[in-house]
C-alpha positions as CSV (number, residue, x, y, z in Angstrom):
1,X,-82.2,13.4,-15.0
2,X,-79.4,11.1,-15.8
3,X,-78.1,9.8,-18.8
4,X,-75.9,6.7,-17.6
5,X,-77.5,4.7,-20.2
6,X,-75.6,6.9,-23.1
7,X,-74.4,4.6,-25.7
8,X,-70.8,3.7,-26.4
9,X,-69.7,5.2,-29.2
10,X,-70.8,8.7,-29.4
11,X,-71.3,11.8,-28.0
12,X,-74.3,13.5,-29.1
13,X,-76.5,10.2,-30.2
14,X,-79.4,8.7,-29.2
15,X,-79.9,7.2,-25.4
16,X,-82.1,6.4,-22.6
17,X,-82.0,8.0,-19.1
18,X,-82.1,6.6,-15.7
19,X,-85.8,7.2,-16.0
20,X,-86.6,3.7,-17.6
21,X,-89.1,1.5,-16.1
22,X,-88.6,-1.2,-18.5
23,X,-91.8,-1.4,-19.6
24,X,-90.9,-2.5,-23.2
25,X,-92.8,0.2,-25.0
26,X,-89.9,1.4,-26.7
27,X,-88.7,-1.9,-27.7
28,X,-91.8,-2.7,-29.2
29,X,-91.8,0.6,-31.9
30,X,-87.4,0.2,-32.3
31,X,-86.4,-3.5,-32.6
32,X,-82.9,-3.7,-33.5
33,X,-82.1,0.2,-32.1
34,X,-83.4,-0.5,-28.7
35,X,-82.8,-3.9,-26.1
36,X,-83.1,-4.7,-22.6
37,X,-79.7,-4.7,-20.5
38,X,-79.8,-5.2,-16.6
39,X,-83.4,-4.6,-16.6
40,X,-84.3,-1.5,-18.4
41,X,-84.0,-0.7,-22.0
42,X,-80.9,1.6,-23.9
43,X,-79.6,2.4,-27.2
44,X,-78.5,-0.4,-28.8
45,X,-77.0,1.6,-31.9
46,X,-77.7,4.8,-33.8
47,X,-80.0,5.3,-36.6
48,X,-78.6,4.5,-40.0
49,X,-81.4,6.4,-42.2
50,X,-84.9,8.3,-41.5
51,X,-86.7,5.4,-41.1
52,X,-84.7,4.7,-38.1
53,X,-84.1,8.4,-37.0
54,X,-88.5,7.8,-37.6
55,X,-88.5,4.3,-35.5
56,X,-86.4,6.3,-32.3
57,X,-88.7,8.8,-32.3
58,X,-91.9,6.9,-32.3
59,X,-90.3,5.1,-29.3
60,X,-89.5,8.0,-27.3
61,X,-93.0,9.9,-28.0
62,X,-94.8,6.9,-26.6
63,X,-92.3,6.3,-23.2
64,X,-94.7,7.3,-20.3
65,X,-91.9,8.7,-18.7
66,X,-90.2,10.4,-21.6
67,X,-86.7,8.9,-20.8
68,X,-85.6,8.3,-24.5
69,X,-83.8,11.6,-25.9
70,X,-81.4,12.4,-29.0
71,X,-78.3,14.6,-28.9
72,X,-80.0,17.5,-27.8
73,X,-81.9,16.2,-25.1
74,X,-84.9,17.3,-26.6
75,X,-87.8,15.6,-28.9
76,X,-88.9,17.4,-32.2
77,X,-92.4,18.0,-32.4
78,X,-92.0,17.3,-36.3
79,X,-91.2,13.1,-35.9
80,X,-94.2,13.1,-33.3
81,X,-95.8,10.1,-35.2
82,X,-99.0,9.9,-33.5
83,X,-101.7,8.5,-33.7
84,X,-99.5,5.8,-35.4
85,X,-101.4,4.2,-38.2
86,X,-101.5,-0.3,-37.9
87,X,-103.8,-0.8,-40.8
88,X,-106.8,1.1,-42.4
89,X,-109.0,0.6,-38.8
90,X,-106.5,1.2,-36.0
91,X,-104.8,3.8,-34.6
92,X,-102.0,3.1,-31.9
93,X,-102.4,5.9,-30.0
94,X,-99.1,6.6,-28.0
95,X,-98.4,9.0,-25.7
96,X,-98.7,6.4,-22.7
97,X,-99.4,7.6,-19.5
98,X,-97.4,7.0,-16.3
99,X,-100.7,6.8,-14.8
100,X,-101.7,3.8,-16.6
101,X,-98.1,2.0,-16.3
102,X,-97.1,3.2,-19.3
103,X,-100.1,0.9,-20.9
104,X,-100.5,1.1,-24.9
105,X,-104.0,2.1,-26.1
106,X,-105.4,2.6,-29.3
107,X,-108.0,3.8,-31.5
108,X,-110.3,2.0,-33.8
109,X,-112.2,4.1,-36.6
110,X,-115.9,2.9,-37.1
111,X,-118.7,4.9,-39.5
112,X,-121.1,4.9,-36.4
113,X,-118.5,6.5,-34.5
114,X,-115.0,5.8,-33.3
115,X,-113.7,3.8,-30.3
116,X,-110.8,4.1,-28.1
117,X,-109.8,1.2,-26.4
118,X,-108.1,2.5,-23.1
119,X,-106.4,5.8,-23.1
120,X,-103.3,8.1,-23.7
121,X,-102.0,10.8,-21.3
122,X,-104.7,13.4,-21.6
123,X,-103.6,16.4,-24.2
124,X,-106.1,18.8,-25.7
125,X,-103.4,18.7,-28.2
126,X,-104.2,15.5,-28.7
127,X,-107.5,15.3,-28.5
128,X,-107.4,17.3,-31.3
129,X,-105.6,14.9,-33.3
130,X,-108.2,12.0,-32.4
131,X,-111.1,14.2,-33.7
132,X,-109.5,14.8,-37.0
133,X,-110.0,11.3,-37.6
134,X,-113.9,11.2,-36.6
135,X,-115.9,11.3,-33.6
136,X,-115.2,9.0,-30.9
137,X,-118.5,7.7,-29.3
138,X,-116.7,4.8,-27.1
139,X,-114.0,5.1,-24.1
140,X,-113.8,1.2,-23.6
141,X,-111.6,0.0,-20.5
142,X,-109.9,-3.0,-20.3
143,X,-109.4,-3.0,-16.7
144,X,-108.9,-1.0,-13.4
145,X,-104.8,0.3,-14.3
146,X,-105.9,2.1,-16.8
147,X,-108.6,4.1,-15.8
148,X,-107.3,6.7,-14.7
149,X,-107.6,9.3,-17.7
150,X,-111.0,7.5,-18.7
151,X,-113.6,10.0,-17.5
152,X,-111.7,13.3,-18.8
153,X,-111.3,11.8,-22.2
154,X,-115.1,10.5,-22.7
155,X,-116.5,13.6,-21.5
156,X,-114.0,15.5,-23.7
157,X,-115.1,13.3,-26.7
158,X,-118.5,13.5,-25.6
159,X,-118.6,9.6,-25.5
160,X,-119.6,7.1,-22.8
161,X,-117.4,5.3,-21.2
162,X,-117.2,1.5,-20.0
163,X,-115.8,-0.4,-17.5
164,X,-116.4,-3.7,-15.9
165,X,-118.7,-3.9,-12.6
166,X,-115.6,-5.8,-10.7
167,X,-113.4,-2.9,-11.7
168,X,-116.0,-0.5,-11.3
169,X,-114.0,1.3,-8.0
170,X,-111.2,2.6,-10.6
171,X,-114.2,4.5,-12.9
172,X,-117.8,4.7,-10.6
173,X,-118.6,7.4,-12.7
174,X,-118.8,5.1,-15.8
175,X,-121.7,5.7,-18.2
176,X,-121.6,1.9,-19.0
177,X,-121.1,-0.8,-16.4
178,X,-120.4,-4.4,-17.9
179,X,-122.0,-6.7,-15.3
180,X,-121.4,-10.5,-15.4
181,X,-119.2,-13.0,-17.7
182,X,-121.8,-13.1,-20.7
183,X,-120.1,-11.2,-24.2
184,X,-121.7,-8.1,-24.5
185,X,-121.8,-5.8,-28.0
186,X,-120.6,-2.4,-27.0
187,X,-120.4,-0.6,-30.3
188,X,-120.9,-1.9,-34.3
189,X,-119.1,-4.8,-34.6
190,X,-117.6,-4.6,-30.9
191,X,-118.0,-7.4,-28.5
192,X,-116.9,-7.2,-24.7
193,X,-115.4,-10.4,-23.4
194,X,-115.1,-10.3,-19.5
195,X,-111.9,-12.1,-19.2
196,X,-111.8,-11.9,-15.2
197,X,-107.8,-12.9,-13.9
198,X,-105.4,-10.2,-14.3
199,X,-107.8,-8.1,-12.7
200,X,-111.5,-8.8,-11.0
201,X,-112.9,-6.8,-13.8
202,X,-110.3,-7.6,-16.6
203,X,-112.4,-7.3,-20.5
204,X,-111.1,-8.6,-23.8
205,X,-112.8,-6.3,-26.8
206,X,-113.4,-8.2,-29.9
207,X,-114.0,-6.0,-33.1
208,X,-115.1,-7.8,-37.0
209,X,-113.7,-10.8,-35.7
210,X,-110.0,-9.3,-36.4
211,X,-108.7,-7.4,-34.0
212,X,-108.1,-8.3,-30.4
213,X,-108.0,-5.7,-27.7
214,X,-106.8,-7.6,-24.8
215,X,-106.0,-5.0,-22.0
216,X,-103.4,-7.0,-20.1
217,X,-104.8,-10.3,-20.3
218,X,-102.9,-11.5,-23.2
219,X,-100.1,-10.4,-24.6
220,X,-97.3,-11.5,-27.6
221,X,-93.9,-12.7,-26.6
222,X,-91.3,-12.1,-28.5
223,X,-89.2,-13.8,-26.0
224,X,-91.3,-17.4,-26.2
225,X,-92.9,-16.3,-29.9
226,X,-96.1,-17.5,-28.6
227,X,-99.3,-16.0,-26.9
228,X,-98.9,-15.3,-23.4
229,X,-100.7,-14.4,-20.1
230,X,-98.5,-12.0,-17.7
231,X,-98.7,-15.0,-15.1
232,X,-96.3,-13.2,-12.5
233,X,-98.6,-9.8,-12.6
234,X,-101.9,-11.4,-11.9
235,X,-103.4,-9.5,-9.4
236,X,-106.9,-11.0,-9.0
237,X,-106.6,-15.0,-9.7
238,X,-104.8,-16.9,-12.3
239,X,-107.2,-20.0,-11.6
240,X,-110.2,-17.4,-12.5
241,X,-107.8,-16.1,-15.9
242,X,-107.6,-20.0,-16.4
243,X,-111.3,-20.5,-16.6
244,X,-112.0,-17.3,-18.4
245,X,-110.0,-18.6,-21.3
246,X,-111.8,-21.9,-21.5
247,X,-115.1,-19.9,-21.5
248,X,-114.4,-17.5,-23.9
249,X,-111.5,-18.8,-26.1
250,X,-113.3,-21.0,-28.7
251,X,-116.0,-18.0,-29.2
252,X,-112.3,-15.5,-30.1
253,X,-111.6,-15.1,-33.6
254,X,-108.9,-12.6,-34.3
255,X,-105.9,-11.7,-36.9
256,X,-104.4,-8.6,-34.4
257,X,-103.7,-8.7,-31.1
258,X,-103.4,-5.4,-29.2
259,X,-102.4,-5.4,-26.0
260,X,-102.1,-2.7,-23.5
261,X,-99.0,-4.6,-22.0
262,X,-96.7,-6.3,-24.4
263,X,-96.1,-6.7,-28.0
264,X,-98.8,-6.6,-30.5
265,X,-98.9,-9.5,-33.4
266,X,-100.7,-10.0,-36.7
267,X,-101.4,-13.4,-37.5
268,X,-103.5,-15.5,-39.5
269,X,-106.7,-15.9,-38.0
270,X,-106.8,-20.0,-37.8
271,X,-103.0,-19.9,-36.5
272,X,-104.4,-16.8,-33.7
273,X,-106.8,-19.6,-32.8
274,X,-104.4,-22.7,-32.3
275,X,-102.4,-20.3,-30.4
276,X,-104.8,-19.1,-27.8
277,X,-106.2,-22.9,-27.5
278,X,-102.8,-24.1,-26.7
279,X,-102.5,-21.1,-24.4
280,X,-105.7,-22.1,-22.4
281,X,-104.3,-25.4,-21.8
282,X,-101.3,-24.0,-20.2
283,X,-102.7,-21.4,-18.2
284,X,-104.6,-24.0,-16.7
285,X,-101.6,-25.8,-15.2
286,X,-100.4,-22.4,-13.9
287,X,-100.2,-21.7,-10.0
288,X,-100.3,-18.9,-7.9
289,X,-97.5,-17.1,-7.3
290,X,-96.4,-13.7,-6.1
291,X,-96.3,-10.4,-8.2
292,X,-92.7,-10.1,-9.8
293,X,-92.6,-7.5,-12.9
294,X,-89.1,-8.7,-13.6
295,X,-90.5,-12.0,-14.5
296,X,-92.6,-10.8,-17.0
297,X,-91.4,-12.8,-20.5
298,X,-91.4,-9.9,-22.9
């Protein structure tokens, strides 16, 4: 492990190691203390107060590959912050998974039973956690990349997990196969949009008509301050993302959007809507092109 991505200005403080993959996770949960230099992220300053010291910590206990480290070079268990409350009904889980990209998931509390939406790294340590807040009934996936700790988490919560029939390969032991493009209600109040473009098998989740679980379909730029679709990581067909947006984009009413890739935004629900309806008309325009991560417009 390296740590050529030390800060100036002090021995002993906060940094990143040559580990990042510059998948923006960190900058998401530390604006201000962590930004992107010749494509990865590092310390931008030091924490001022706890908050800060809080906001660092939170950063580095999601990184999937666990390269953000104070002084010591190790994290204390006691600023673990997660699950991460974003409101009364959702739970960002962190602990992302290398397996998954580094992908955020997240966990929405229901009285008929809990759902998570994608998954963390598996833990029984943190399974444990989950439970504390209710059974979890649902393991929904939003597409093939991050299947891959679906099954052991479901049968651990006793739940049934989902996955799309186009990205059925990643998870063909799902209890719950999503077949076609029609909106499907998975749990109380959750709706299943297929959303086929990123992936074959790509599905938006849709809960109360507030929060939007968008997998890596959609995302929220800080970089453009808009609504955005991961145009140069498309692996199935942007033309096919294009036309499952003017599908299902009028019947999307939202106030959070909660990606697995990206940042997540609360908005007001008629300004979410104007958004994504401007959105539709540009992906629309969009081309083909080859996969490039560093063109990704976080």
């Amino acid at each position: 492990m390296g740590d050529t991505a030390r800060p100036a200005g002090g021995q002993g403080g906060w940094y990143v190691d040559d580990r990042c993959t510059n998948c923006d996770v960190a900058r998401q949960l530390a604006p201000g203390l962590i930004g992107e230099a010749d494509g990865r992220s590092r310390v931008l300053r030091q924490p001022r107060d706890e908050a800060e010291t809080q906001a660092l910590a939170a950063a580095a206990y999601a990184c999937h590959v666990r390269s953000i480290r104070p002084a010591t070079g190790r994290l204390d268990p006691a600023l673990d912050p997660f699950p991460l409350a974003l409101d009364d009904s959702v739970w960002l889980c962190g602990h992302n998974s290398t397996h998954t990209a580094g992908a955020n998931s997240y966990l929405l509390r229901r009285r008929s039973g809990n759902v998570m939406v994608d998954t963390p790294r598996w833990s029984e340590a943190l399974a444990e956690r989950y439970e504390a807040l209710g059974p979890v009934t649902e393991v929904l996936l939003t597409h093939r990349d991050h299947a891959a700790h679906g099954r052991r988490w479901a049968d651990r919560f006793g739940a049934r997990l989902w996955i799309h029939e186009g990205d059925l390969a990643a998870a063909p032991d799902a209890d719950r196969v999503l077949r076609g493009t029609d909106p499907v209600e998975v749990a109380d109040g959750v709706v299943a949009h297929p959303l086929p473009g990123h992936t074959e098998g790509s599905v938006l989740y849709l809960a109360d008509d507030r929060y939007c679980f968008s997998g890596d379909s959609l995302y929220w730029s800080r970089t453009t301050e808009d609504i955005e679709v991961a145009e140069s990581v498309t692996w199935y067909s942007i033309e096919e993302l294009a036309a499952s947006l003017a599908r299902s984009a009028p019947r999307l009413r939202f106030e959070w959007l909660l990606p697995g890739h990206g940042d997540r935004k609360r908005l007001p629900a008629p300004e979410a809507a104007r958004r994504l309806a401007e959105l539709t008309d540009r992906v629309r325009a969009l081309k083909p092109r080859p996969v490039d991560f560093t063109a990704v417009r976080w």
